[in-house]
C-alpha positions as CSV (number, residue, x, y, z in Angstrom):
1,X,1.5,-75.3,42.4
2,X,4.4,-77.9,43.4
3,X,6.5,-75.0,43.4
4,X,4.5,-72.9,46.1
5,X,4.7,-76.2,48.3
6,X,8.1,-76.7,47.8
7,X,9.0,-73.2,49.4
8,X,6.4,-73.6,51.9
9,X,8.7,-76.7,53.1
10,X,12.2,-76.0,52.2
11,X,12.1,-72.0,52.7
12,X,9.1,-71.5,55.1
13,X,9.4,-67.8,56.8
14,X,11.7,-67.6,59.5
15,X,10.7,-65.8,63.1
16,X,11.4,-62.3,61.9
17,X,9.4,-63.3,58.6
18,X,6.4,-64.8,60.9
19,X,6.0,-60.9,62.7
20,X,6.5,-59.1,59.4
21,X,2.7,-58.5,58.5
22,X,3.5,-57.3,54.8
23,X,5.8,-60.3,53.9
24,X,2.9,-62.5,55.5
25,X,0.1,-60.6,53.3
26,X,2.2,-61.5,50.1
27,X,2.3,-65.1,51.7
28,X,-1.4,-64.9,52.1
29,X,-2.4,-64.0,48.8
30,X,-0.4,-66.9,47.2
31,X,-2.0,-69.3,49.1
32,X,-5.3,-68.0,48.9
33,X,-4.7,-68.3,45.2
34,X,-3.7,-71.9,45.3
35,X,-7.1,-72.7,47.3
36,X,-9.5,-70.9,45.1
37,X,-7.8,-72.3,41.9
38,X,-8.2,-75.9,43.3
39,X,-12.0,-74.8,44.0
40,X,-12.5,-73.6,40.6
41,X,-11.1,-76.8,39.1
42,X,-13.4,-79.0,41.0
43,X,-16.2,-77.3,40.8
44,X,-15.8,-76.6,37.0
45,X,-16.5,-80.3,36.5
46,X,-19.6,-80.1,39.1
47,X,-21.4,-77.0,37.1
48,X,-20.1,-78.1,33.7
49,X,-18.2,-74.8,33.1
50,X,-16.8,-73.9,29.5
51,X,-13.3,-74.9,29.1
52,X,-12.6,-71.4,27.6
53,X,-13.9,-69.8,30.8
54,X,-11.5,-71.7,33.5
55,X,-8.9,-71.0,31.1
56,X,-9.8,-67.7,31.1
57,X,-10.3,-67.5,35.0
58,X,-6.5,-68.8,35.4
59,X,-5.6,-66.1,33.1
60,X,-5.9,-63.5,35.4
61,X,-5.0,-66.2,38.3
62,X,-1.8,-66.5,36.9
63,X,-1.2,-63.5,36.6
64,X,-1.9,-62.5,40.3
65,X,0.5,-65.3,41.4
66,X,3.4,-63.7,39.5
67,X,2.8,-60.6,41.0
68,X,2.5,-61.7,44.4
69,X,5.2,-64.1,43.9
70,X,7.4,-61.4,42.4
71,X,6.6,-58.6,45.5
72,X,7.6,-61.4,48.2
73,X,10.6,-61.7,45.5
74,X,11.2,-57.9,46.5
75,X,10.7,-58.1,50.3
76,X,13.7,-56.7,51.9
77,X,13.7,-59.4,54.4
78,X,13.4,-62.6,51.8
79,X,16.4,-64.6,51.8
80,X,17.8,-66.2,48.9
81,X,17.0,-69.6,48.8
82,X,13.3,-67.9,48.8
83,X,14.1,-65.5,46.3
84,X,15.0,-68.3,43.7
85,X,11.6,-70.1,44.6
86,X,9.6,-66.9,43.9
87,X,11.6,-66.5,40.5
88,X,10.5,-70.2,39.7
89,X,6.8,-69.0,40.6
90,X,6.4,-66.7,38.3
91,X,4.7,-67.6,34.6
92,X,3.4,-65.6,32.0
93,X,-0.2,-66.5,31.4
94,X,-1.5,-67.5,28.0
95,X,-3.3,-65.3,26.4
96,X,-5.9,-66.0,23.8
97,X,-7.6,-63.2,21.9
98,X,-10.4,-65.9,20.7
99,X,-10.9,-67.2,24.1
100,X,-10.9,-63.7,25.8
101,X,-14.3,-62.7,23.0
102,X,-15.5,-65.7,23.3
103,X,-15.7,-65.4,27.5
104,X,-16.6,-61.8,26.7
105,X,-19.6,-62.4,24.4
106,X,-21.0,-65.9,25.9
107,X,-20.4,-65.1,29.7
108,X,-20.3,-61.5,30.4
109,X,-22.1,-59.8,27.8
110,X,-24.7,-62.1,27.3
111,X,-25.9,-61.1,31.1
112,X,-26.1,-57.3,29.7
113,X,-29.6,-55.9,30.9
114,X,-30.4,-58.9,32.9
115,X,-29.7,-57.4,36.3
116,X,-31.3,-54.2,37.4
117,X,-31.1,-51.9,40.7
118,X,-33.8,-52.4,43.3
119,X,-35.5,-48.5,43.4
């Protein structure tokens, strides 16, 4: 997200913001989001993943960067200029009713009663 590495370089955490565990745990989750969406992409192409299921993935991905992006938004010790970059983070996902039942029935239902406890 060009926007993520934009306020990594123009508003990267200050000192007080680099000993601030909580404000570097919100910092921490929107990276790690970043990194495993560039995994999923590449590796949807590699194991020839449904379309309908990355879409669906980055549904809920999306959704976890807004909220991540909007509780750094909240820190008390954010400053402005990072403030306006977490405002430009955040996105409503698309959501897709088809998509979601199609996911639902081809990906997770289909593995009902597949998988059983060992005794």
């Amino acid at each position: 997200m060009n926007v993520f590495k934009d306020f990594l370089v123009k508003a990267s955490p200050n000192e007080s913001q680099q000993r601030d565990t909580d404000f570097l745990m919100a910092m921490g989750e929107l990276f790690a989001l970043v990194v495993y969406g560039q995994l999923i992409l590449e590796n949807s192409k590699v194991y020839e993943m449904d379309d309908a299921l990355v879409d669906q993935i980055f549904d809920f991905m999306v959704r976890d960067f807004s909220k991540f992006a909007l509780q750094l938004y909240g820190k008390p010790g954010s400053t402005a200029e990072q403030m306006a970059f977490c405002q430009r983070m955040m996105r409503t996902a698309v959501a897709d009713e088809m998509r979601y039942r199609k996911v639902w029935r081809e990906h997770v239902y289909a593995l009902k009663d597949i998988y059983e406890m060992n005794p």
